[in-house]
N, C-alpha and C positions, 0 to 999 in steps of 0.2 A: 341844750342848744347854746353857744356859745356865741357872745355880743358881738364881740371883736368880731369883722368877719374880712375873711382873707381876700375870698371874690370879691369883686365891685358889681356893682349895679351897672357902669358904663362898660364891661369885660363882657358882661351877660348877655348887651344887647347888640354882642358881634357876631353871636352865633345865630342860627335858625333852630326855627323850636325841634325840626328831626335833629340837628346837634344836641341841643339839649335834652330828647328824650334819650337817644340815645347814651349821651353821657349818665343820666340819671337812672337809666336802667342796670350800668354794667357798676356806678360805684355803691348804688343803694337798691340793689333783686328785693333784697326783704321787702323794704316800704314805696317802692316804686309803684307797685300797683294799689297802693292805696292813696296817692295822692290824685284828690280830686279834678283838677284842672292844670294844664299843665302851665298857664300864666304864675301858677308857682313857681317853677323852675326858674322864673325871669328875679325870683324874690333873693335876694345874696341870705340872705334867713334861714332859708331854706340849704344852704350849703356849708354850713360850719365851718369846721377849721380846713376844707378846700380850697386849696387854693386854683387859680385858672390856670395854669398850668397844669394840675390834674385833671380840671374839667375841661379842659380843650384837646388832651390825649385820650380822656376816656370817650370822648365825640366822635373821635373816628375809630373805635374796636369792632373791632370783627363780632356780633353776637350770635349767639344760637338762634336759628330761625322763632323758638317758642318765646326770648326773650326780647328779642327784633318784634315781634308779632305784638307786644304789649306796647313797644313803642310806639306801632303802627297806631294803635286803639287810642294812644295819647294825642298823636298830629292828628287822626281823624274826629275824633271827640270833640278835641279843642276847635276844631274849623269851623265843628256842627254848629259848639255850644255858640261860636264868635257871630255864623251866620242867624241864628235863632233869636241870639239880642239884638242884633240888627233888622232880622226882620218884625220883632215882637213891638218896637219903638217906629216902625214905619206902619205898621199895620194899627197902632195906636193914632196916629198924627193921622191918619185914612178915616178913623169913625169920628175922633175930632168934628173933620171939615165935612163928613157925610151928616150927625149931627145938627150942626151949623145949616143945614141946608132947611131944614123944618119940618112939619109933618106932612105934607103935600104928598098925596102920591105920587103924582108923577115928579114930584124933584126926588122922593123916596127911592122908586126905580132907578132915575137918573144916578143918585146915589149909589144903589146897589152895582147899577155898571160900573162905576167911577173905579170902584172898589177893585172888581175884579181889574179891571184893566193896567189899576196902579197897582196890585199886589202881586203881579206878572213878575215886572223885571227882580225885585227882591229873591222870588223864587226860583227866576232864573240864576241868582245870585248865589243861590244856596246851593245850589246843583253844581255848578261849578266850579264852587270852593271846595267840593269833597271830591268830586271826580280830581282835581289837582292835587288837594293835600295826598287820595291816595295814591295816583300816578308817582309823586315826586317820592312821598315814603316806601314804595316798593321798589322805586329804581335802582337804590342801593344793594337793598337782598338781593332782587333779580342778578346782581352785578357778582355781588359774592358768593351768589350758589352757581353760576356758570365757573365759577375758577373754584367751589367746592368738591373735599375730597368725594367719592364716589359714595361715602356711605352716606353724607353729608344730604346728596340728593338722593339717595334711596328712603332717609324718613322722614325727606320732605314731601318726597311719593308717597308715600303710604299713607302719611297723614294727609293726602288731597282728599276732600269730599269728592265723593261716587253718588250718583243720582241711586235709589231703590226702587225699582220698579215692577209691578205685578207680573210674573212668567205670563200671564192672559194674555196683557196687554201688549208687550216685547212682541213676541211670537204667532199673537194672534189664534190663540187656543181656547176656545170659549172652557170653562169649567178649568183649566190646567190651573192646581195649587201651587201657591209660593213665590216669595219673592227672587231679585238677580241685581246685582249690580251695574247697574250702563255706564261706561267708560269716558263718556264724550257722544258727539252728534254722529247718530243714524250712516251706516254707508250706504252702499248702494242694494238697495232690496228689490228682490223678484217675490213680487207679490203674488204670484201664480205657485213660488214651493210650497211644498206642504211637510213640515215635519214631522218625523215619526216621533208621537210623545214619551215611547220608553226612552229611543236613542236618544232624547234632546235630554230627558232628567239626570242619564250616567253622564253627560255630557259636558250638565250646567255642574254637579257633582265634582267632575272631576275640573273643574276649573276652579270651584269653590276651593279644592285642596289642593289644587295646581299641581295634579297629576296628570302627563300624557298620556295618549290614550289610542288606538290603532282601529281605522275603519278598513273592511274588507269587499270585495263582492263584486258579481259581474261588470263590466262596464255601463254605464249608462244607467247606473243604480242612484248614482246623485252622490257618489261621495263627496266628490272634492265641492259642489253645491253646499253639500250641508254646512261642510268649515265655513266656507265664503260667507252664508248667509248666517249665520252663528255668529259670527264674527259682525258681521253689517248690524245687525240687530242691537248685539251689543254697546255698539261703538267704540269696538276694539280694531285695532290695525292689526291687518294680516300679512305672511309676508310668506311669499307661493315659491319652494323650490322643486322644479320639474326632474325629475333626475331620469338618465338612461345611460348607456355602457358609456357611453365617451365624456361623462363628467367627472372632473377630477376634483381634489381636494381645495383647491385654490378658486374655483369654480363656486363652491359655495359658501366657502369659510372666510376665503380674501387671500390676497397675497400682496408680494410688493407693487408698486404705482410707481408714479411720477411726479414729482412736482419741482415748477421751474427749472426743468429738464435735470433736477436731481432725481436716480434712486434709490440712494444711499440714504436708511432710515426709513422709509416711506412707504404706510402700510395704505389699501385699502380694504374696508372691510367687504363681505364677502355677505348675501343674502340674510344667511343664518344669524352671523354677527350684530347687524344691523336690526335682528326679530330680537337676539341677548339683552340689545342697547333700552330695547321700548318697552315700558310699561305698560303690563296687558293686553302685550302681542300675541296672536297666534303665529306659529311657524308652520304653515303647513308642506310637511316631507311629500308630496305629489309623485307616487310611483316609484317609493323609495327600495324597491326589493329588482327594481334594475341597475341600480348605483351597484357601483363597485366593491365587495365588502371590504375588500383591504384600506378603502378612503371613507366608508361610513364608521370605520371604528374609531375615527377622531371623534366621531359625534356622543359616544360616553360618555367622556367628562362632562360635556353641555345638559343631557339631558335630565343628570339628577337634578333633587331640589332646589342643591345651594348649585348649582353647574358653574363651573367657571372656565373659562379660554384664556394661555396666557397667550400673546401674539409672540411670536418667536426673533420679530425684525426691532420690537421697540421694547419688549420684556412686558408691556400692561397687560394687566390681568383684568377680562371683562367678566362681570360677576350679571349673572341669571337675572332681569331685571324684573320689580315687584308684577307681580301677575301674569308670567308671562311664560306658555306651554306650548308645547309639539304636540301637533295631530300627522298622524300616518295616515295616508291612503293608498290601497294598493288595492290589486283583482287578486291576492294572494292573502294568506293570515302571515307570511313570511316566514310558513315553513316547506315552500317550493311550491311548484307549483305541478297535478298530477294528472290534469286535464289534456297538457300535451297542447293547449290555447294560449299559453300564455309561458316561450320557450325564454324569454328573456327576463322572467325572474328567476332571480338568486334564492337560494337559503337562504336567510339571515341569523347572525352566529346568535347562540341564546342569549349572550349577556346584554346584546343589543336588544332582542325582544323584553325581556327582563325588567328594560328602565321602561315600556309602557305597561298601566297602569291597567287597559283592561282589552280586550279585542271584541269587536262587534262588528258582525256581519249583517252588511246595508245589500236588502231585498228590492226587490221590485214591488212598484205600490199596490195596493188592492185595484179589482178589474175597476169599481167603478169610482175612485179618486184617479187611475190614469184619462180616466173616459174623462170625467169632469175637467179634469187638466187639457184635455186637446180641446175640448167645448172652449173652454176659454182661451185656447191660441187661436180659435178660428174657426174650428170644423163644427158641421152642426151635428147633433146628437146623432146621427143616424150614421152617417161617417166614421164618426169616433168611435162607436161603439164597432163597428165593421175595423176598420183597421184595430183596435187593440186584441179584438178577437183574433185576427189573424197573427196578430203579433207572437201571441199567448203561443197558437202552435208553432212558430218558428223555436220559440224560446224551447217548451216540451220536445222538442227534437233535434235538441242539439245534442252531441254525442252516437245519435244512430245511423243504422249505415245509410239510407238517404235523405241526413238530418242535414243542417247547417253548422258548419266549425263553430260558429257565433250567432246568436240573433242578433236584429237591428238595435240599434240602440236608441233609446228615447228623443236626443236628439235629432237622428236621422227621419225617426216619424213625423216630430215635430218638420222639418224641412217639407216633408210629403205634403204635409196639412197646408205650408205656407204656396206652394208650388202646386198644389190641386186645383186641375181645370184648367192649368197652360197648356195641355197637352193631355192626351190620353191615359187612361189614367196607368196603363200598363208602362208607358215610356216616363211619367212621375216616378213610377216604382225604382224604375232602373235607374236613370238620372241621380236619386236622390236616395237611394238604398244599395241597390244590386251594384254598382260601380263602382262603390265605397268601401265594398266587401273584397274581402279574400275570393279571389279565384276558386277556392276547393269548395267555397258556400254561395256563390252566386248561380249554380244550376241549381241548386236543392231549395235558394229562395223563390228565386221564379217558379216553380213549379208547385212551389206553396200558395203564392200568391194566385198562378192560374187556377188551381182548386179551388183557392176559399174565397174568389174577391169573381162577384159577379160583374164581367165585363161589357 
């Protein structure tokens, strides 16, 4: 160490202790984090042949979030330790004067109140010196990761703590093994789904590898539910693009805007864009095999691994952001559709099936979890069980020559159930099913209904 010393002591005490940890982290990483207190930094001893002009340049460097983050642990440290001598010296001068007071008990209680009452405000004191010291020490990172390059905040995502929480518990599956990652706070949960435990495991699976994934199946099967609620549960952000013939490329991807009635230069992004940008989004493609294939083949590049979009108006390239996957839902596996129910799905080309990772055809629930599901919107057991039985043969005769083109769909029972007893119950039927239906399936329901539904 060297006598002479270049800093002063009066140089020292113009900066703040985040100047000086910061400067002390970017000129000495080796032994920065072995310096106990950072009222060293205030010592010119401590800085050898530095002069302040090195230490007043190195105060404002740009550091790595991981060496920023030790500086962080220096200002909060140092706040802790400064409030803890302070309160350790008030809490001393407190049993002093409680002491003093004698052995009486009741001056003893009196004491003991005194105590607490006077050892309030110090702890107030203490609270507030850390919540500050850390406010004021992250304001600057905050500041330099908004203007950081892109990878910059990708491993500062990654490196964010993720809550671990029991699959049980998440999803509410008494017995279901393993843990899952939670995102952030709960969204909006319908405590009434009920997930299917194989689909939810390929499901948690493929998020675990951040692999997309394609759900298929009747209407009213709960796909697009299942994402939503997968996603709610998680505390992941979802982000829903509905697609049919008239959607075009710019429609979900983004295209130019406006601003300050310039739009020269001026992108906006586009659903999908906006699902790239977020950490542990889900994108869910909702009815993606009626989109157009010539504007879903932009979506290739996106859906690999590493996916990237460059925008074409400002040249930045958005890169696939940590955790963050495509879920398909369609009434098709999207290799057409042969039911002759569903004329507005496309083929989808292979290379587009390709990039998901697995296809899984979402059923209708067992008879007595639908049954339990309408007990619990309303109907009582005797009902439910009467409409889902009816349901069951609508479903069984679809495709015959006096079947129904479609059965009712879950929701639409549900409406029945909310709307039972306005009115008869044959005019509920119609109102709230037969009206909603295709023409070619509204004789073949009524006629279902008059058989099987005692009037």
């Amino acid at each position: 160490m060297i006598k002479e010393m270049i800093v002063k002591q009066s140089e020292l005490e113009t900066l703040s202790k985040e100047e000086l940890a910061r400067a002390a982290a970017a000129l000495f990483p080796a032994a920065f984090g072995q310096k106990p207190r950072l009222d060293h930094l205030q010592d010119p001893e401590n800085w050898g042949s530095t002069t302040f002009v090195q230490v007043k340049a190195a105060s404002q460097e740009v550091l790595t979030p991981a060496v920023y983050g030790q500086a962080i642990g220096q200002v909060v440290g140092s706040a802790v330790r400064d409030a803890e001598d302070r309160l350790a010296g008030k809490i001393q001068q407190i049993a002093q004067e409680v002491t003093a007071l004698g052995v009486s008990a009741n001056l003893a209680l009196k004491g003991v109140s005194d105590l607490t009452d006077a050892a309030r405000p110090p702890l107030d004191e203490v609270e507030g010196l850390v919540r500050n010291a850390v406010a004021a020490a992250f304001k600057p990172l905050q500041e330099s990761l908004n203007a950081a390059p892109a990878e910059i905040q990708r491993q500062v995502v990654e490196a964010s703590p993720r809550e671990l929480k029991s699959v049980e518990e998440v999803f509410d599956l008494p017995g279901e093994k393993g843990e899952v990652e939670v995102w952030g706070p709960r969204g909006e949960i319908d405590p009434d789904y009920i997930f299917n435990p194989q689909l939810l495991r390929m499901a948690l699976k493929a998020l675990e590898l951040r692999d997309n994934f394609w759900l298929f199946g009747e209407r009213g099967t709960g796909k697009t539910q299942f994402a939503m609620q997968l996603a709610a549960r998680l505390g992941r952000k979802i982000f829903r693009v509905s697609f049919d013939r008239t959607m075009e490329r710019l429609d979900f991807l983004g295209g130019g805007g406006v601003e300050n009635g310039d739009t020269v230069g001026v992108w906006q992004d586009g659903v999908v864009l906006l699902a790239m940008r977020t950490p542990g989004a889900i994108c869910l493609l909702d009815e993606v095999a009626r989109g157009k294939p010539e504007y879903l083949v932009a979506l290739n590049a996106l859906l690999e691994p590493g996916g990237t979009y460059t925008i074409p108006i400002t040249g930045e390239v958005v890169n696939r952001a940590p955790g963050m996957i495509f879920i398909a839902a369609d009434n098709t596996d999207g290799n057409g559709d042969e039911t002759g129910r569903y004329t507005n799905a496309n083929q989808m080309d292979s290379s587009f099936l390709d990039r998901f990772a697995f296809s899984e055809e979402v059923l209708f629930l067992p008879v007595q979890q639908e049954v339990d599901l309408l007990i619990r919107k309303g109907a009582d057991p005797a009902l439910a069980k009467k409409l889902v039985d009816m349901i069951n043969v609508c479903r069984a005769k679809v495709g015959a020559v006096d079947g129904p083109v479609e059965p009712p769909s879950l929701r639409q029972v549900m409406a029945f159930v909310r709307y039972y007893g306005s009115d008869t119950d044959e005019m509920v039927f119609k109102r709230t099913i037969i009206n909603k239906s295709s023409s070619m399936s509204a004789e073949a329901l009524l006629q279902i209904f008059t058989s099987q539904w005692e009037v």
